[in-house]
C-alpha positions in Angstrom: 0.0 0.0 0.0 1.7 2.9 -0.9 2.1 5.9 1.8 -0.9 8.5 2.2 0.6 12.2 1.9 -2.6 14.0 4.3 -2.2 17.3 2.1 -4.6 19.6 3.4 -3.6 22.4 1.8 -7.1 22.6 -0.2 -8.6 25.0 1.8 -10.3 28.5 0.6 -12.5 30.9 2.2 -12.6 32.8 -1.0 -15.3 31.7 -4.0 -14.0 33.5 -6.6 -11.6 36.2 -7.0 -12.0 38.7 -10.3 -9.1 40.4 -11.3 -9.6 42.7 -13.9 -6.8 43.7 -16.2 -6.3 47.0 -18.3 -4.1 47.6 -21.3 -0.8 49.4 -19.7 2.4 50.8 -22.0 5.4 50.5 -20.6 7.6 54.4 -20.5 11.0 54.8 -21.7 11.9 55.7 -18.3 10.8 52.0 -16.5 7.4 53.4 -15.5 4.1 51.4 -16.6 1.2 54.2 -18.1 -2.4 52.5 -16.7 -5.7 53.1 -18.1 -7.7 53.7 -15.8 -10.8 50.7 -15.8 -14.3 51.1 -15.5 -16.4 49.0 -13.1 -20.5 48.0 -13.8 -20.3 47.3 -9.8 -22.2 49.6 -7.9 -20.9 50.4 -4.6 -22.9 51.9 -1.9 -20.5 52.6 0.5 -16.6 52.0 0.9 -15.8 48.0 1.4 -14.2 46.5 4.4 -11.8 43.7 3.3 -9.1 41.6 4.9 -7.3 38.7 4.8 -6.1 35.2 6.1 -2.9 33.5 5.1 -3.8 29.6 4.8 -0.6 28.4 5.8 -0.3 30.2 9.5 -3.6 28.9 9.4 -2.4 25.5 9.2 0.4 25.5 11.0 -1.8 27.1 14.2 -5.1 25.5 14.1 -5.5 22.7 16.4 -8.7 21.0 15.2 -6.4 21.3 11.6 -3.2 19.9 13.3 -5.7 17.2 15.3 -7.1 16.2 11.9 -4.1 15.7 10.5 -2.4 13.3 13.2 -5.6 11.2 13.2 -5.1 10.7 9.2 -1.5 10.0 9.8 -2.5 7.4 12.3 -5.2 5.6 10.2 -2.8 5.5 7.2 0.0 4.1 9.5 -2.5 1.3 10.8 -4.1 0.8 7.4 0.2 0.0 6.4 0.6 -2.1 8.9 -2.4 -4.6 8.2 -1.0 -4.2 4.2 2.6 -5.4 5.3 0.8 -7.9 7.7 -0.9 -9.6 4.9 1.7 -8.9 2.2 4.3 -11.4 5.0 2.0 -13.9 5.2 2.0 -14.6 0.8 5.6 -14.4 1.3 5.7 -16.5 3.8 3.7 -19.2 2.0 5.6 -19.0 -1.3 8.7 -19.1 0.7 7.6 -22.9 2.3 6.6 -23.7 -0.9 10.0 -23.2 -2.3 11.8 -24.9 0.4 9.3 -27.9 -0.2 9.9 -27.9 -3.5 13.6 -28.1 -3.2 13.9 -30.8 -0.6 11.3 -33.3 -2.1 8.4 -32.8 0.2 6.2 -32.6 -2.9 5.3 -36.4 -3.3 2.7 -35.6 -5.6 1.3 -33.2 -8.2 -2.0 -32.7 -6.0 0.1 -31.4 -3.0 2.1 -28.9 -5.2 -1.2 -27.6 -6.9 -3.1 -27.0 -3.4 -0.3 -25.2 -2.3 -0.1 -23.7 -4.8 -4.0 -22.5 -4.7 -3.6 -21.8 -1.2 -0.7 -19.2 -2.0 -2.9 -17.6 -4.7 -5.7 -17.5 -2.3 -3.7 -15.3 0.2 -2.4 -13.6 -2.4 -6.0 -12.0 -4.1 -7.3 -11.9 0.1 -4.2 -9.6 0.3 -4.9 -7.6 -3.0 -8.8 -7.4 -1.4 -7.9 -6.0 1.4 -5.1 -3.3 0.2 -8.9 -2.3 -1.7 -10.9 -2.0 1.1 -8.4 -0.3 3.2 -7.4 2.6 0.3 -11.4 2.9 0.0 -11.9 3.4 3.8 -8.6 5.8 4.5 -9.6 7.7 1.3 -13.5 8.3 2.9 -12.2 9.2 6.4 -9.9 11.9 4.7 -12.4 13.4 2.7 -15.0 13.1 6.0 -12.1 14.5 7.8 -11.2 17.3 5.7 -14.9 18.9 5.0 -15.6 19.0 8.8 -12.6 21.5 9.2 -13.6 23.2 6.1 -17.3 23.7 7.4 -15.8 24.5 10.8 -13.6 27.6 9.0 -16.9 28.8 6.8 -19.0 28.7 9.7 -16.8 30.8 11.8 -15.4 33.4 9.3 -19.3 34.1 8.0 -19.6 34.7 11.6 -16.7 36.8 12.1 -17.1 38.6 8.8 -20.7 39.7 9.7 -19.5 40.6 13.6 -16.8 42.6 12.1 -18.9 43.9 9.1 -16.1 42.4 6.4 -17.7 42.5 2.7 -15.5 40.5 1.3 -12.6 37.9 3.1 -9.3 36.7 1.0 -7.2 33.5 1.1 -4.3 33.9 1.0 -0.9 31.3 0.8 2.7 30.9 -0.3 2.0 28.0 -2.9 -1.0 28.6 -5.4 -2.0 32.5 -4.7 -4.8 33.9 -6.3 -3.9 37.7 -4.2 -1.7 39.4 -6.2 -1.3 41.8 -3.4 -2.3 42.1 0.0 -1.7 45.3 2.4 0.2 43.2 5.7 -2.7 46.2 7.5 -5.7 43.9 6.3 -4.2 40.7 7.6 -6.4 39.2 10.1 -5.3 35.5 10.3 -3.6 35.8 13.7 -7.1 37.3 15.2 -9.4 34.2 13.5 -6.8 31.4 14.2 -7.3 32.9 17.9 -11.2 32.5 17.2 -11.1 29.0 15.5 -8.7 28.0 18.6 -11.6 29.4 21.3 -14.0 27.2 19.3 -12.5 24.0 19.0 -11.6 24.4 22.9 -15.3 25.0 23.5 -15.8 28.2 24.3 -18.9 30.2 24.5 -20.3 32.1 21.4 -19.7 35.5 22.6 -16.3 34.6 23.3 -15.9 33.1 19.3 -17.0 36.3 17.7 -17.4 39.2 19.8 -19.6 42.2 17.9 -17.6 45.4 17.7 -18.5 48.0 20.1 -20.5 50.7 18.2 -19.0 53.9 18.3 -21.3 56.0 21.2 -23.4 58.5 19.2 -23.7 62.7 19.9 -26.4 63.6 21.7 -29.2 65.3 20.0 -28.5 69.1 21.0 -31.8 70.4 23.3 -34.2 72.9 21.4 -33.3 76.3 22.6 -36.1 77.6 25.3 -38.2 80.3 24.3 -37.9 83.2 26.2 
């Protein structure tokens, strides 16, 4: 059975990202001249974006790093049944061979159920490697969609608590963020939320609401003299 790589690096809080692209000319002087581009969205107010770096997120999430030990584990056990069965044709064709070459075959029937009994083990081992790629491969994918619902559920918390229109992925392998202000980065604040979570902490303390800002007292109507 060959050895399960748990990569879980599929995650994305993002859909889609559109990047649109105008025609530039380059200046003699090194400088690029940009159209400027036209957008059919309308806006009704300015946006509120940010930012989470997947691989910090990774590297910091426990339910992530718990997920990924318990696949480690199943793979390792799922191995160790493979070489288990794997030993045991060997073992069988290895008798057989020693048989053969000391005469303790006194008849073509002996050699033949041998024989079947080695090819037997051998498709019960082939069976099995099967069963046990079909299994690990399910308990990944179970594995991996509960810590992606877990990270949905919580940023569409956070982004409506925080009032965030729209919240990027980011990471260092496949990036779809051309460029992202280090101001907008909020990964170390949601790992801190994801951690609270998993730990089993109450909702208030997963998402708090931002404190609205207090608003001016109406000024009093002047009295009429």
């Amino acid at each position: 059975m060959k050895k399960t790589k748990t990569i879980l690096g599929g995650l994305c809080l993002l859909c889609a990202l559109c990047v649109a692209c105008s025609k530039s000319e380059d200046k003699k002087d090194g400088t690029v001249k940009v159209e400027p581009v036209s957008t059919p969205v309308k806006s009704t107010g300015e946006l509120k974006l940010a930012y989470v770096l997947l691989d910090t997120l990774q590297n910091q999430y426990q339910f992530f790093k718990d997920v990924d030990a318990e696949i480690k584990a199943k793979s390792e056990g799922f191995e160790a049944q493979m070489k288990q069965a794997e030993q045991s044709v060997l073992n069988k064709q290895s008798q057989m061979e020693k048989k053969y070459n000391s005469g303790g075959y006194t008849s073509q029937e002996q050699f033949q159920a041998d024989q079947q009994a080695a090819q037997r083990l051998l498709q019960n081992a082939q069976a099995l490697e099967q069963k046990l790629q079909g299994e690990l491969q399910q308990f990944i994918l179970e594995k991996q969609q509960a810590v992606n619902d877990t990270i949905q559920n919580v940023m569409d918390q956070y982004a409506k608590a925080k009032g965030y229109d729209f919240i990027f992925s980011k990471s260092s392998s496949i990036d779809h963020l051309l460029y992202a202000n280090k101001a907008y980065d909020v990964t170390e604040e949601v790992v801190a939320i994801l951690n609270k979570l998993y730990a089993g902490k109450s909702a208030d303390e997963i998402a708090p609401k931002e404190k609205a800002e207090p608003k001016e007292k109406a000024a009093k109507p002047a009295e009429k003299k």
